[in-house]
C-alpha positions as CSV (number, residue, x, y, z in Angstrom):
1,X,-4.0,34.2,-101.4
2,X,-4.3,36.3,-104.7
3,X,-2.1,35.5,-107.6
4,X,-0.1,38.5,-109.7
5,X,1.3,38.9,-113.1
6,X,4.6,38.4,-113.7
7,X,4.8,41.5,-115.2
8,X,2.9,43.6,-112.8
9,X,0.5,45.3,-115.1
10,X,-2.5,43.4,-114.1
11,X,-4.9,43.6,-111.1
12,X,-4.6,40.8,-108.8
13,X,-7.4,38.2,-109.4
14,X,-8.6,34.9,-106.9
15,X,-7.6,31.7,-107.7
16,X,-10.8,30.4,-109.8
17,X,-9.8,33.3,-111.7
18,X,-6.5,32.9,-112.6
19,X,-6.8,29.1,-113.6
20,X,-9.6,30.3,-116.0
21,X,-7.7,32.3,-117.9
22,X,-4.4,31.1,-118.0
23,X,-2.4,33.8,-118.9
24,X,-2.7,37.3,-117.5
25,X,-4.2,40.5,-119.5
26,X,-0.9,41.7,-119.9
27,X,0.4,38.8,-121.1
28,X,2.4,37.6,-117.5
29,X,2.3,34.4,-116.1
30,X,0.5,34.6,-112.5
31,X,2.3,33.6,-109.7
32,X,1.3,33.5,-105.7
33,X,0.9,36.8,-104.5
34,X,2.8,36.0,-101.4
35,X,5.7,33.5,-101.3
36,X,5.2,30.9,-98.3
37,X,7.8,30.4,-96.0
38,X,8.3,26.7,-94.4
39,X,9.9,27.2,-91.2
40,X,12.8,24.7,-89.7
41,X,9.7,22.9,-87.8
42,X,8.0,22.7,-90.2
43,X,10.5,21.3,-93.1
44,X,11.6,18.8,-90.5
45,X,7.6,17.7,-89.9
46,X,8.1,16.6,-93.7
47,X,10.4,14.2,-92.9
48,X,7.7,12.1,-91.0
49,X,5.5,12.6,-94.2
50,X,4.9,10.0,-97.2
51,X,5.2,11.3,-100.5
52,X,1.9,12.6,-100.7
53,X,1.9,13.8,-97.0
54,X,5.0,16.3,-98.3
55,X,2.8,17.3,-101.1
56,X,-0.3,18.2,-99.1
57,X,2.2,20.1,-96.5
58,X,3.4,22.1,-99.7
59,X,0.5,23.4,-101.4
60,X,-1.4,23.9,-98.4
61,X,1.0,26.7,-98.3
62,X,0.9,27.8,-101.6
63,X,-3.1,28.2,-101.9
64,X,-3.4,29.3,-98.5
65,X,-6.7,31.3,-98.7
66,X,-7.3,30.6,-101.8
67,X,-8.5,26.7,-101.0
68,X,-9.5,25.0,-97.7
69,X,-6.9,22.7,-96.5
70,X,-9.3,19.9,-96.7
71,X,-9.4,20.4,-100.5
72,X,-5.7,20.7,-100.8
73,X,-5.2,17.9,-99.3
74,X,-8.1,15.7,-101.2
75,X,-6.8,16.7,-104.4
76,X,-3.2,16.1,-104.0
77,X,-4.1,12.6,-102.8
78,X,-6.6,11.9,-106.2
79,X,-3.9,13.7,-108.6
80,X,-0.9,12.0,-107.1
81,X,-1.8,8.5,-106.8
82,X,1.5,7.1,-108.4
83,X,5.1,6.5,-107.0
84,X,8.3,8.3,-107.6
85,X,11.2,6.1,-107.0
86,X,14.7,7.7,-106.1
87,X,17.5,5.8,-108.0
88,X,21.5,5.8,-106.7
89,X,23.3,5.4,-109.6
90,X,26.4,6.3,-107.9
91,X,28.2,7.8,-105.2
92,X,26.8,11.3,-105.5
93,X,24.0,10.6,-107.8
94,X,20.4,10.2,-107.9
95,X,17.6,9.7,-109.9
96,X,14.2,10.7,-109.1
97,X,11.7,9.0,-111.4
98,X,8.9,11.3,-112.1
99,X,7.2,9.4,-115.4
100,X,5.2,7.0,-113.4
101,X,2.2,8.1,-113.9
102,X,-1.0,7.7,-116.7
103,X,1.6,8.9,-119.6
104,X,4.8,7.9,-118.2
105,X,5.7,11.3,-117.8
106,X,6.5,14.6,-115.1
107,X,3.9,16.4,-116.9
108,X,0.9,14.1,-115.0
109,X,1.9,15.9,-111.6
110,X,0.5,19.1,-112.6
111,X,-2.0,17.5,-115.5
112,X,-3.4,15.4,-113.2
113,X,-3.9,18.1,-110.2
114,X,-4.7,20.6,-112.9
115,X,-7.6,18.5,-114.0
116,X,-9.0,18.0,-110.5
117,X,-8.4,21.6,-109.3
118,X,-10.7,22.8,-113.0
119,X,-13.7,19.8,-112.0
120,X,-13.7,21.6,-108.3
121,X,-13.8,25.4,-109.6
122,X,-16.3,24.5,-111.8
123,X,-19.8,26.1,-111.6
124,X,-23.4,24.5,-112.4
125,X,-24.1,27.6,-114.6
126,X,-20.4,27.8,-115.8
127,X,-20.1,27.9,-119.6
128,X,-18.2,25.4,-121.5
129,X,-14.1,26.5,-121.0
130,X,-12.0,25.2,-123.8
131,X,-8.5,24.3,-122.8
132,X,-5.8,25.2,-125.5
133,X,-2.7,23.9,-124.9
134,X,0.6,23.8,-127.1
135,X,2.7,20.5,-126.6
136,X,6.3,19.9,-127.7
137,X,5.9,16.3,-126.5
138,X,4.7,15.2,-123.2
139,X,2.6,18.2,-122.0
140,X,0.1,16.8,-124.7
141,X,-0.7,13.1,-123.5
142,X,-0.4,14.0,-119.8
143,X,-3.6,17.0,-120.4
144,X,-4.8,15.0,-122.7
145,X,-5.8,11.9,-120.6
146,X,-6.0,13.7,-117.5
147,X,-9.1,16.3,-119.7
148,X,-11.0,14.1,-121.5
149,X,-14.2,13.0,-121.1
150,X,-14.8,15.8,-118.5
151,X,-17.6,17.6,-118.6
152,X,-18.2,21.1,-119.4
153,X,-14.3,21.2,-120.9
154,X,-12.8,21.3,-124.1
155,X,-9.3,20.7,-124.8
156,X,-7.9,21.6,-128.2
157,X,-3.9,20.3,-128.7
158,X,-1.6,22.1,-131.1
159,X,1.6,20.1,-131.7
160,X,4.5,20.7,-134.0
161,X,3.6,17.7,-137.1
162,X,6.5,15.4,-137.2
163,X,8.6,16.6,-134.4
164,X,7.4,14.6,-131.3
165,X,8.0,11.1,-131.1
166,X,5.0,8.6,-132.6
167,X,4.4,7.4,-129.2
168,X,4.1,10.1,-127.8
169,X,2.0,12.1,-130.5
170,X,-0.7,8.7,-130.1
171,X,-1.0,9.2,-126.6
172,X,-3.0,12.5,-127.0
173,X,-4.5,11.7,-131.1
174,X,-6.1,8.9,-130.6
175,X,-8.8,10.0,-127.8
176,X,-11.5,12.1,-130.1
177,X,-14.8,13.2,-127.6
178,X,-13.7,16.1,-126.0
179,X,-10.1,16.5,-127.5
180,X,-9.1,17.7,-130.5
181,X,-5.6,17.3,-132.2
182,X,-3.8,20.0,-134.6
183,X,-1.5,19.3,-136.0
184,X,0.6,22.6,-136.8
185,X,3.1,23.0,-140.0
186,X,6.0,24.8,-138.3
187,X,7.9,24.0,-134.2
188,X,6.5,24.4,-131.4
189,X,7.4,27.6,-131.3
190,X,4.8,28.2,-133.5
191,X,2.3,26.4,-131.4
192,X,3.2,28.5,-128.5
193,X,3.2,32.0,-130.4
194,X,-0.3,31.6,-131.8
195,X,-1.6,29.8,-128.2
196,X,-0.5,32.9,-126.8
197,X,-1.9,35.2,-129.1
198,X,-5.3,33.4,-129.1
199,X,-5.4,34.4,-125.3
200,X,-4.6,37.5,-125.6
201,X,-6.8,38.3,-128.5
202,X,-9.8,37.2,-126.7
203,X,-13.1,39.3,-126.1
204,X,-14.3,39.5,-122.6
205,X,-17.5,37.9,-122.0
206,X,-17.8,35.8,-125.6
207,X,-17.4,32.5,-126.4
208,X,-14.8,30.8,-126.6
209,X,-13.3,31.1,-122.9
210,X,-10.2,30.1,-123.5
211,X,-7.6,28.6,-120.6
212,X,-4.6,27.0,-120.7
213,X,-3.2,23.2,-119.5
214,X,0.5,24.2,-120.3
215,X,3.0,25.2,-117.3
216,X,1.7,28.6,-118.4
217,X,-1.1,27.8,-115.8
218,X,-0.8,28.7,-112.2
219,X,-2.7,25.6,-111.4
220,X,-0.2,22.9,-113.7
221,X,2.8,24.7,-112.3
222,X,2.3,25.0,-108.3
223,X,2.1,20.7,-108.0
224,X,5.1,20.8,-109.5
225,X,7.5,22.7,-106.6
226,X,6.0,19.5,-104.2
227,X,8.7,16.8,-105.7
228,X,12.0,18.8,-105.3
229,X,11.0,19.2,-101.3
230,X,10.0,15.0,-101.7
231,X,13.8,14.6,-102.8
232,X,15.1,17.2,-100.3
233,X,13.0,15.1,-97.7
234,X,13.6,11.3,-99.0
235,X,17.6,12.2,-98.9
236,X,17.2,13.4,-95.7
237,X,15.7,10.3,-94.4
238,X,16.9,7.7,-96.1
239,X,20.4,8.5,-96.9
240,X,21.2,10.6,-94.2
241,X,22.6,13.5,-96.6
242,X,23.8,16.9,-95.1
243,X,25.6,17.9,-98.4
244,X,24.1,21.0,-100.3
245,X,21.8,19.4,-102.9
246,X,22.7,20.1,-107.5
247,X,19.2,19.5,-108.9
248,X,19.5,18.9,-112.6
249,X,16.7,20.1,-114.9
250,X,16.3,18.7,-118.4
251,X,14.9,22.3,-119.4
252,X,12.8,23.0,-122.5
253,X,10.0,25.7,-121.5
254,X,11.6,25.8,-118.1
255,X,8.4,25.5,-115.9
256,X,10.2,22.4,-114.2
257,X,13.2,24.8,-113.4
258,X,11.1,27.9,-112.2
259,X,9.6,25.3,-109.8
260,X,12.4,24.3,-108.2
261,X,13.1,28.1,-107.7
262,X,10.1,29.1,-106.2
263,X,10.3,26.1,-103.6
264,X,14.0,27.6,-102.4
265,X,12.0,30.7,-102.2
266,X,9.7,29.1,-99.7
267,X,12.5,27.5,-97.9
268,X,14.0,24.5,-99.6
269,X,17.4,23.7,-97.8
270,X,20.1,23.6,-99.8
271,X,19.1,23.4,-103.1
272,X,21.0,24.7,-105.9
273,X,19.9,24.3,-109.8
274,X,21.5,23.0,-112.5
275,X,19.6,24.1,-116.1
276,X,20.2,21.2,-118.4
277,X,19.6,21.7,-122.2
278,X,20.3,20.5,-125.5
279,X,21.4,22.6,-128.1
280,X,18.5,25.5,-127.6
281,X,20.5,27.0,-124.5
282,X,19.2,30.5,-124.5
283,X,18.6,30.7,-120.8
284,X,22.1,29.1,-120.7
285,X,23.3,31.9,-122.7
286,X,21.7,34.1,-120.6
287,X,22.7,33.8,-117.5
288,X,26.1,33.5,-118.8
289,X,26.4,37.0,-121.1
290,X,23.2,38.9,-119.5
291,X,21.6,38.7,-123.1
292,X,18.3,36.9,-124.2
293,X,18.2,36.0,-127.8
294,X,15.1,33.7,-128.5
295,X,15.6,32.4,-131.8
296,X,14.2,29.4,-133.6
297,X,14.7,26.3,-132.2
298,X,16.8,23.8,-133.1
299,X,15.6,19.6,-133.8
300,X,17.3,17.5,-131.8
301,X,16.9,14.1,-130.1
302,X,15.7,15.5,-127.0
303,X,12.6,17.0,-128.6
304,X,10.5,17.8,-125.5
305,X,12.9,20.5,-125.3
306,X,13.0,22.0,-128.6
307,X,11.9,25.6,-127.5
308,X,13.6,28.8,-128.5
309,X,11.7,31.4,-126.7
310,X,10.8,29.4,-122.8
311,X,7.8,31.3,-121.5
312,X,8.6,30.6,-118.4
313,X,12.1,32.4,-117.7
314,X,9.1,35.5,-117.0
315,X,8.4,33.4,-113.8
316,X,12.0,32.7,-113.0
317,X,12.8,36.4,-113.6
318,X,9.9,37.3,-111.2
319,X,11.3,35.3,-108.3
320,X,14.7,37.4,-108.7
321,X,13.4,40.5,-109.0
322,X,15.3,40.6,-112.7
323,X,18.2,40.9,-110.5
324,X,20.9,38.1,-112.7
325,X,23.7,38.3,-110.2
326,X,21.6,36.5,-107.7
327,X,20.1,34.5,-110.0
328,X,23.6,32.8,-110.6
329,X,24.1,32.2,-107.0
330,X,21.6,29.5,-107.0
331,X,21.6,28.6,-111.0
332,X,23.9,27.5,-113.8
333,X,23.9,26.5,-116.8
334,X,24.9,23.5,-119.5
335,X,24.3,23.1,-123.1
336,X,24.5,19.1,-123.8
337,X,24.8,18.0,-127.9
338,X,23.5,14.8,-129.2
339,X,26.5,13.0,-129.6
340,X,27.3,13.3,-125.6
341,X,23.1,12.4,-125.5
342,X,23.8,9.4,-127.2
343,X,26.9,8.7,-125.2
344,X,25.4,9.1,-122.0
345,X,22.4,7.1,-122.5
346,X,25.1,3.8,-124.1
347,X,27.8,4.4,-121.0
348,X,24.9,4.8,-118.2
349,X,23.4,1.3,-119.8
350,X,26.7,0.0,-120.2
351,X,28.1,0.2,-116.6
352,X,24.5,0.5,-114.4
353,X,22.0,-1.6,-116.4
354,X,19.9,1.4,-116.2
355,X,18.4,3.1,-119.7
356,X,17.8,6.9,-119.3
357,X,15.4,8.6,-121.8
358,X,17.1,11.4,-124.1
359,X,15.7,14.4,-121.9
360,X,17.1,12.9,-119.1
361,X,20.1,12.0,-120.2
362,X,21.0,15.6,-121.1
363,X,20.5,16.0,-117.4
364,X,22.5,13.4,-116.2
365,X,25.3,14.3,-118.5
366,X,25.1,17.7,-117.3
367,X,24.9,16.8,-113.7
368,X,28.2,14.4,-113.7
369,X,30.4,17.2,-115.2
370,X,28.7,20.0,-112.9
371,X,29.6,17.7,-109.8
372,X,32.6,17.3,-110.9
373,X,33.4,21.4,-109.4
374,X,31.5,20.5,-106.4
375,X,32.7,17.6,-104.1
376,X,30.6,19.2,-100.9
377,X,27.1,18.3,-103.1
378,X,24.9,15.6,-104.0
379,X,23.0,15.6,-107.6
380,X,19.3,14.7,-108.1
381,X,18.8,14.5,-112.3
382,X,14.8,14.9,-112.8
383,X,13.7,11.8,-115.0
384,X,11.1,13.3,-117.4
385,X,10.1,10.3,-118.9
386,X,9.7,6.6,-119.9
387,X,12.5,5.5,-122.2
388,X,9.9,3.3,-123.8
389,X,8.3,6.9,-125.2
390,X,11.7,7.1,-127.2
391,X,12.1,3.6,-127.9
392,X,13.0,5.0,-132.2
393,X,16.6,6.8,-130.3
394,X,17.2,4.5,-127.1
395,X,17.0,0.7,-128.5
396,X,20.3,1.2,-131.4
397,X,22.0,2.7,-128.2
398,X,21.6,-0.1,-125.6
399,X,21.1,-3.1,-128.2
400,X,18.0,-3.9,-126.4
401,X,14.0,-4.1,-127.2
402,X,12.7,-1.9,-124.4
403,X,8.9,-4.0,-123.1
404,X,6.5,-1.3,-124.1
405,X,4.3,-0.3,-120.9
406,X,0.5,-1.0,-120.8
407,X,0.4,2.4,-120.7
408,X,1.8,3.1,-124.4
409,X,0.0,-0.2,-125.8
410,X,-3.7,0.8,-125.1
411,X,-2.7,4.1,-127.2
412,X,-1.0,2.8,-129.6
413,X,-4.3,0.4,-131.1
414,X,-6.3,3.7,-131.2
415,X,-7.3,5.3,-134.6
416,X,-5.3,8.5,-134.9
417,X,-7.7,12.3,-135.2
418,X,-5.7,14.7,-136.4
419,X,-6.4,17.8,-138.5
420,X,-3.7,19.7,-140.3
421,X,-3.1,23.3,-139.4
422,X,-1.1,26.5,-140.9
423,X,0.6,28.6,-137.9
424,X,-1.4,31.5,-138.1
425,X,-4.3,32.6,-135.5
426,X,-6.9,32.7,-138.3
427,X,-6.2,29.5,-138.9
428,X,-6.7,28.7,-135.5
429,X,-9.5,30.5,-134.5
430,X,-11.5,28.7,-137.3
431,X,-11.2,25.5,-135.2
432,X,-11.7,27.8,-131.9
433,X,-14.6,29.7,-133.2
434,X,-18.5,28.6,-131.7
């Protein structure tokens, strides 16, 4: 297996190589050469599986040639070492609960493997790689934890100051060693743009080498296609559902949404896609009108999701050949405000007992109306994350002190490292600089 640039300017490189430097020369995403196919036998062999028996059968198939089954399999069981419970919250919908891991959130699937697939690429004679990675919330304390204190890595975190929860910011600025914080003056946005211009403004063969932990990286975004076949499977044989399955993405950057994509490419029965956003909806848009319009985005409660230009609607784009009137076949979209947010997260309390974080509330709002055209389906909403990580919005909602995890409390006695940083690239490459 080689992996190719979204944009098809670029040479195809080998795994080890496309992990190391993130993005591609001309500035695509890299994607799996060649899309595997699961045959019938072999999606109903998944069905015998545990959770991460259906992960190993997955990414065997997507790194096939490019790592030893052994190692996939390894890997998978050392990254994914956490559960992920799926919740009935009513006749026709589900929640699967992906924030059980380290950092209570979906980003320590792909951190996690991330981290383990870097440690077993790594050379003796390898130079130091520094990881740079921009975080609009979560993305941050999942690398984070899952990065530091390896050896021979770097990780350097740009955030957007004052627009991620505090909880969330202290889960990835209170580490020091091999992680350092910035702390950017402007939106993620900003983070993203000058990430992406550090990569691309690298020099071959000088320090630093720069990679990337965000779902930019082949190696963070693969893991993340194995929990939509776990739902697919779990529904299958626990509930005995035939129905054609809604998944509904909380959708910020969009890798979560491209990764449910590429597993219908490889044969995921079924599935349809819902793209659930707040009010930064320009994939929405998009696949409504036919025009992309990044712009800047827009605060809102959901702030994981705050991202005006996604840079991962290059992969989704990819996978469709740019061709939009498939594209809607299998995807729609739904813009979700804060005031239905808010609603959502008091009526869901109110009549279930159960407390949804913002993200993944816009997703369950968005599912229940969706549904609503589609009596043949089912709807799985994607939980993103611990409500306890947004404890400052949930609690007024429900009325109710949510019991912060052990998880949060370790992070939250740690002195906070952070240094202050203008969005520019000079600005950056100061701190990047040897």
């Amino acid at each position: 297996m080689e992996f190719i640039s979204t944009r098809g300017e670029s040479t195809a490189v080998p795994l080890r190589e496309a992990v190391s430097k993130g993005l591609a020369p001309d500035g695509g995403l890299y994607m799996p050469g060649t899309v595997p196919k699961l045959d019938p036998g072999e999606l109903k062999g998944l069905g015998t599986h545990n959770r991460v028996g259906v992960a190993q059968a997955v990414l065997r198939g997507l790194f096939q040639g490019a790592l030893a089954p052994a190692t996939v399999g390894s890997l998978t069981a050392a990254a994914l070492d956490f559960p992920m419970p799926l919740v009935r919250l009513g006749e026709r919908i589900h929640v699967l609960e992906l924030f059980h891991g380290p950092t209570l959130a979906f980003k320590d699937v792909g951190a996690r493997f991330m981290s383990c697939l870097l440690v077993h690429l790594r050379r003796d004679n390898d130079p130091v790689i520094t990881v740079l990675t921009a975080t609009s919330g979560d993305t941050g304390g999942a690398v984070a934890q899952a990065l530091h204190g390896l050896p021979g890595i770097k990780l350097v975190i740009l955030f957007p100051d004052g627009k991620v929860t505090p909880r969330q910011e202290r889960q990835f600025s209170t580490l020091g060693g091999n992680v350092t914080t910035l702390a950017v003056q402007g939106d993620f946005d900003d983070c993203q743009r000058i990430a992406k211009q550090a990569f691309r403004n690298q020099i071959p063969g000088q320090p630093p080498l720069l990679t990337s932990a965000n779902s930019i990286n082949v190696g963070r975004f693969l893991p993340q296609t194995t929990y939509f076949f776990e739902a697919w499977s779990r529904l299958q044989r626990e509930k005995g559902e035939n129905s054609g399955i809604l998944f509904s993405v909380p959708s910020g950057n969009f890798g979560n949404l491209a990764a449910g994509l590429l597993a219908k490419s490889m044969g995921l029965p079924g599935a349809s896609f819902l793209a659930a956003t707040n009010l930064n909806d320009v994939v929405p848009q998009y696949i409504r009108n036919g025009l992309y319009s990044p712009r800047p985005s827009t605060p809102t409660l959901s702030t994981a999701m705050d991202v005006g230009n996604p840079s991962n609607l290059d992969r989704i784009l990819h996978l469709y050949g740019n061709d939009l009137a498939q594209l809607r076949q299998d995807v729609v979209g739904q813009r979700v405000t804060d005031s239905k947010t808010r609603a959502c997260i008091r009526r869901v309390h109110r009549e279930t007992g159960y407390v949804l974080d913002p993200h993944t509330a816009v997703g369950f709002a968005a599912l229940e109306k969706e549904l609503g055209k589609r009596p043949n389906h089912v709807g799985v909403v994607l939980a993103t994350a611990h409500p306890a990580k947004f404890a400052e919005v949930v609690e007024p909602l429900i009325g109710e002190t949510l019991p912060i995890p052990r998880e949060l409390t370790r992070c939250l006695e740690g002195e906070r490292k952070v240094i202050p940083l203008e969005p520019r690239l000079g600005a950056l490459r100061g701190i990047l600089d040897p």
